[in-house]
Residue, then its C-alpha position, 0 to 999 in steps of 0.5 A: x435681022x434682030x441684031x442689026x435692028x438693035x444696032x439702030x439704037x443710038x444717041x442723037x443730041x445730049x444736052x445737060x439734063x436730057x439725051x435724046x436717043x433715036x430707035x428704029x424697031x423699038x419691039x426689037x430693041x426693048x427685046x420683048x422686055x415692057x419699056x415705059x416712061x420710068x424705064x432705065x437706060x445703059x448708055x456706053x462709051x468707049x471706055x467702057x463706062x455706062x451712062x444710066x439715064x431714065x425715060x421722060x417721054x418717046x414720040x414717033x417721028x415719020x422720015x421723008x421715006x415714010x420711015x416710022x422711028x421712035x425718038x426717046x428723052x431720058x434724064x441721065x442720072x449717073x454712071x456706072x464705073x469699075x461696077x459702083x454707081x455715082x450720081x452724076x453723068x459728066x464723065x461719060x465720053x462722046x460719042x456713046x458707043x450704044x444705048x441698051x434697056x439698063x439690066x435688073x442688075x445694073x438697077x440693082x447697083x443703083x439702088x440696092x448697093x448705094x447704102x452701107x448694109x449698116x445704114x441700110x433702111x428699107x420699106x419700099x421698092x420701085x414702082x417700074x419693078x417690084x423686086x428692085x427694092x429702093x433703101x435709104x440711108x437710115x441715118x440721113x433719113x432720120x435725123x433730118x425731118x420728112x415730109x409725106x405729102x399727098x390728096x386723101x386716099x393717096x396712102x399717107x398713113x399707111x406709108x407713115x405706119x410702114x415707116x415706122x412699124x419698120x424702124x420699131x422692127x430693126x435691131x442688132x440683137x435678139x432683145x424684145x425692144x429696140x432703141x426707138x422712140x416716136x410720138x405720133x399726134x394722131x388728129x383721126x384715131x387712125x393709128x392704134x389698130x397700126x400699133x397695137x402694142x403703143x404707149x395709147x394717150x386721148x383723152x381720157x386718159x392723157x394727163x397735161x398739167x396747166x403748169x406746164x404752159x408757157x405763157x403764149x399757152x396759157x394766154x392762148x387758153x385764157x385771154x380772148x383773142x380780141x383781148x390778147x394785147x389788152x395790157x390789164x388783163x396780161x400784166x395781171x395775170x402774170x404778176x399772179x401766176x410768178x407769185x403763186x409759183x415763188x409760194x409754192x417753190x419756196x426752194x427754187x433759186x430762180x422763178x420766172x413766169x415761163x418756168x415749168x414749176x407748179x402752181x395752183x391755178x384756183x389759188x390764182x381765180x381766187x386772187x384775180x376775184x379778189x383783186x376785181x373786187x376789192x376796195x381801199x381805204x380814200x385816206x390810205x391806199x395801202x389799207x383794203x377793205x376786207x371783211x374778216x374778222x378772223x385775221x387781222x394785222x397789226x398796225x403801229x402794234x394795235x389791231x385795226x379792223x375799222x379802217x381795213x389791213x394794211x398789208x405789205x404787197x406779199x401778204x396781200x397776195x398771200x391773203x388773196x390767194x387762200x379765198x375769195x373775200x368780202x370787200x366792205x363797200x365804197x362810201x363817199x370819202x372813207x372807202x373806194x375802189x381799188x385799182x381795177x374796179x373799171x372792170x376790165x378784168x370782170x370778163x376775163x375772170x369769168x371766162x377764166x372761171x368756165x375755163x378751168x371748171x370745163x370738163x372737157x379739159x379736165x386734162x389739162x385743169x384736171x385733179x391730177x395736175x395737183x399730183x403730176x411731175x415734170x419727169x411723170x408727164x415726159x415718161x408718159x409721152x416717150x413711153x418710159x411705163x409700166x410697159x415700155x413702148x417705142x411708140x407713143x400714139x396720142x389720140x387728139x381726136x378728142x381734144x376740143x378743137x380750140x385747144x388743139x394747137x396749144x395742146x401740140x405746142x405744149x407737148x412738142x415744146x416739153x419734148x424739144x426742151x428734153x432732147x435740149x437738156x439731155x444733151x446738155x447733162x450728156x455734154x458736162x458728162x463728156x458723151x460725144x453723141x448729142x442724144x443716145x435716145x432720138x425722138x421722132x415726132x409725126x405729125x399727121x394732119x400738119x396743116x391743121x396746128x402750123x398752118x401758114x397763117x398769122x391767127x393768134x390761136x396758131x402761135x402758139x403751136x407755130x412757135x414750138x414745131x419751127x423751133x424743132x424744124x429749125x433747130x431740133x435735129x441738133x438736139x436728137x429731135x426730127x420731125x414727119x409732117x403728114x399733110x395733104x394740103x403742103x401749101x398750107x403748112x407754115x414754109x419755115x417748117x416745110x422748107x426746113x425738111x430734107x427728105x420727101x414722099x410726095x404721093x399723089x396731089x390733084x391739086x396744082x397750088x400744092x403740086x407747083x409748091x412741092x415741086x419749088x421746094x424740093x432741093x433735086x431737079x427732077x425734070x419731068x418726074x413731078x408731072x406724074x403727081x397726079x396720076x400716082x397709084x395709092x401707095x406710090x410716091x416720088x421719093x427724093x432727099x439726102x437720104x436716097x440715092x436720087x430721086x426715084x417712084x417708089x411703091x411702099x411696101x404692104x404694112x401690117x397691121x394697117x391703120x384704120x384710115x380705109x374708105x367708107x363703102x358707102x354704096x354697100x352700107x347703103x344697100x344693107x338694112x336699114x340701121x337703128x342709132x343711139x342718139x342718146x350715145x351720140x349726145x353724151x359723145x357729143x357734149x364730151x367733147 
């Protein structure tokens, strides 16, 4: 009876994403094995070639006999032939011959066998059946960018830690470390317990020289966002910080405003203080009114310190970059106000002044931008220290939050810029291989520094990540953005990313943008974002054989991103806080 019961399984429409299977007992058919929606089919043909589709949904239909029977929707995936797996299902003859549940090891050579043993890279397997794991091509993973998107609690960063604890563990040999080098920008201190073992950078101890800056970042720092088109204040600026350069890189062949050469940032106060206050003599516009009687230039071979100096323009600025001077004041037909006495820069020189002496961003104004290299700077950020470390955590969560987007600029761009000249310094060597140390930059929080928004004071960050989304791969550069709100990421970078875990999303604006922007017809696969477990995600790109709900693996150490047990802290003693700690915390920042 049982037999002749599961012969009354066939195949009664196939359409071109859906077949559609008719089952009279489906306790008989499924053989007592549990059947669901994301169960796997084997549909045969006459030459021997089977068909492997996945369950959408079933319904019972009743007959004019009153006879029940389920009716099964599957999307065929591919087949399987000569016992390999290949997407796609139009070779599949009609009629099917028989429909059965696919066999673990029919799932098996899906996903298990679908990637090179070389490229194999593992940290998940299927949420239907945990002992099918679901690898990727390791390759294709990598070296195109990742987004992991899903609501808070949805398991983000223990997928993003699992990811990457598993890539660190890899190797080819017995050595200690491998070839491995990610960065991640940590915006809520989650990731140290994950790995204990980083390269750890906040605040306190994460060291940025100013002159690193491009000039969107120091403009972003120092100019009002309501001033930032103000001519006076930007064209000055500028003309300081190149000369200041040009003075202390007396070597250097060509020196531009965006070159990342040093320069003093004070010597630049004193010049713009200068510049604000000082006055000329009305007969001769290229004689200033300094008060000093220590240094004067000869004019026409004689000192003159009555009518002021005449100093050609360099010597000027030489002059105005040393201190702040004394100006005599204006008198009616002999000395007037020199150019910028109108005081358009008085408010900039002001908050440029609290800017550079803040000391929570003395990481960036700090002491040891005086003695900081480009090479030290780009070591600390890789890891390449004391100790090397595949992993470099940075701790941004000490970072005042109107820096923090200039603050992911500037390290992103450097390290963009390095993947950039590495291959070119391996291209004159005539290495094949754009880069040999490939860098992954995660970043957690994405939408927080490349939000889709105009505001000036995402510019700046906007600028650096699209330029790596864009064209970073090419230069041994990828990126992982982390996001629990996707719709509000910049869609340049977004779109540019060519693999996916889509995790658990509750909310229909950042559902219906995944699902537009994910490259695999998916039928009904992204109606299940919302009712995801933690840990499970919708797995979809290059990298993977076909879209598939995965449940990432366990990792180990985990990062501290667990809830707060309110109820239970509630219920304990009532607790005494160090408010005076709180403060000091507090102003720090």
């Amino acid at each position: 009876m049982t037999d002749s019961k599961k012969m009354k399984a066939e195949v009664i429409a196939v359409y071109p994403d859906k077949v559609k299977i008719s089952v009279d007992d489906i306790a008989a058919f499924s053989d007592g094995k549990s059947i669901k929606v994301g169960s796997y089919l084997r549909i045969t043909d006459s030459e021997s070639c089977a068909l492997i589709a996945i369950i959408e949904n079933f319904c019972i239909e009743v007959t004019e006999r009153a006879e029940r029977r389920h009716i099964i929707e599957a999307m065929p995936l591919g087949i399987i032939s000569d016992g390999k797996f290949i997407r796609g299902g139009d070779t599949l003859t009609i009629p099917p011959t028989g429909v059965s549940p696919a066999t673990e090891e029919d799932i098996k050579k899906i996903f298990e066998e679908s990637v090179e043993s070389a490229k194999k890279f593992t940290f998940s397997s299927l949420a239907a059946n945990a002992e099918i794991m679901v690898p990727v091509d390791g390759n294709r993973f990598f070296n195109k960018h990742i987004a992991v998107v899903g609501s808070t609690g949805a398991g983000k960063s223990h997928t993003i830690a699992k990811i990457i604890q598993t890539a660190v563990a890899e190797k080819d040999g017995g050595y200690e470390l491998n070839n491995s080098h990610v960065v991640i920008f940590d915006i809520h201190s989650e990731y140290k317990t994950a790995f204990p073992d980083a390269n750890f950078l906040d605040a306190d101890n994460l060291h940025l020289p100013y002159w690193l800056l491009n000039s969107e970042e120091l403009e972003e720092i120092l100019l009002d966002t309501g001033e930032r088109d103000n001519y006076n204040q930007s064209s000055v600026f500028r003309h300081l910080v190149t000369e200041n350069k040009r003075k202390h890189n007396p070597g250097a062949k060509s020196i531009f405003y965006d070159s990342p050469l040093k320069f003093d940032i004070h010597q630049v106060l004193n010049a713009l203080y200068n510049i604000k206050e000082e006055t000329v003599n009305a007969k001769s516009e290229s004689r200033y009114m300094v008060k000093d009687d220590s240094y004067s230039l000869p004019a026409d071979g004689k000192t003159d310190t009555t009518h002021g100096l005449q100093l050609t323009a360099q010597q000027r600025l030489d002059k105005y970059f040393e201190n702040r001077l004394e100006f005599h004041q204006t008198k009616r037909d002999s000395i007037t106000n020199g150019s910028y006495a109108d005081k358009t820069l008085e408010k900039f020189f002001t908050r440029f002044e609290a800017k550079v002496s803040q000391e929570r961003l003395e990481f960036l104004f700090g002491a040891a931008a005086d003695t900081a290299t480009l090479e030290g700077t780009l070591k600390g950020l890789i890891g390449y220290g004391d100790k090397n470390s595949n992993v470099t955590v940075i701790d941004l969560s000490g970072v005042p939050f109107e820096v923090l987007s200039i603050t992911v600029s500037l390290i992103s761009r450097i390290l963009f810029e390095h993947g950039y000249h590495y291959k070119v310094l391996r291209s004159k060597a005539g290495e094949p291989i754009n880069s040999d140390a490939p860098i992954l930059l995660v970043y957690e929080e994405a939408h927080k520094y490349v939000p889709n928004s105009d505001l000036a004071r995402f510019r700046a960050s906007k600028l650096s990540i699209e330029r790596i989304a864009k064209e970073g791969r090419k230069y041994g550069v990828t990126l992982l953005l982390s996001s629990q709100r996707p719709s509000e990421i910049s869609e340049t970078i977004f779109s540019q990313c060519s693999n996916f875990l889509a995790m658990r999303l509750t909310n229909p604006n950042d559902q219906s943008y995944v699902a537009r922007l994910l490259p695999d017809t998916l039928g009904n696969l992204c109606d299940k974002l919302p009712t995801l477990s933690a840990g499970e995600a919708l797995l979809i790109g290059e990298s993977v054989v076909m879209p598939s709900l995965i449940k990432v693996a366990v990792c180990d150490p985990a990062p501290s991103s667990h809830d707060i047990p309110y109820f239970q802290l509630w219920k304990e003693e009532w607790k005494d806080l160090d408010f005076d700690a709180i403060k000091k915390t507090w102003l720090k920042q």
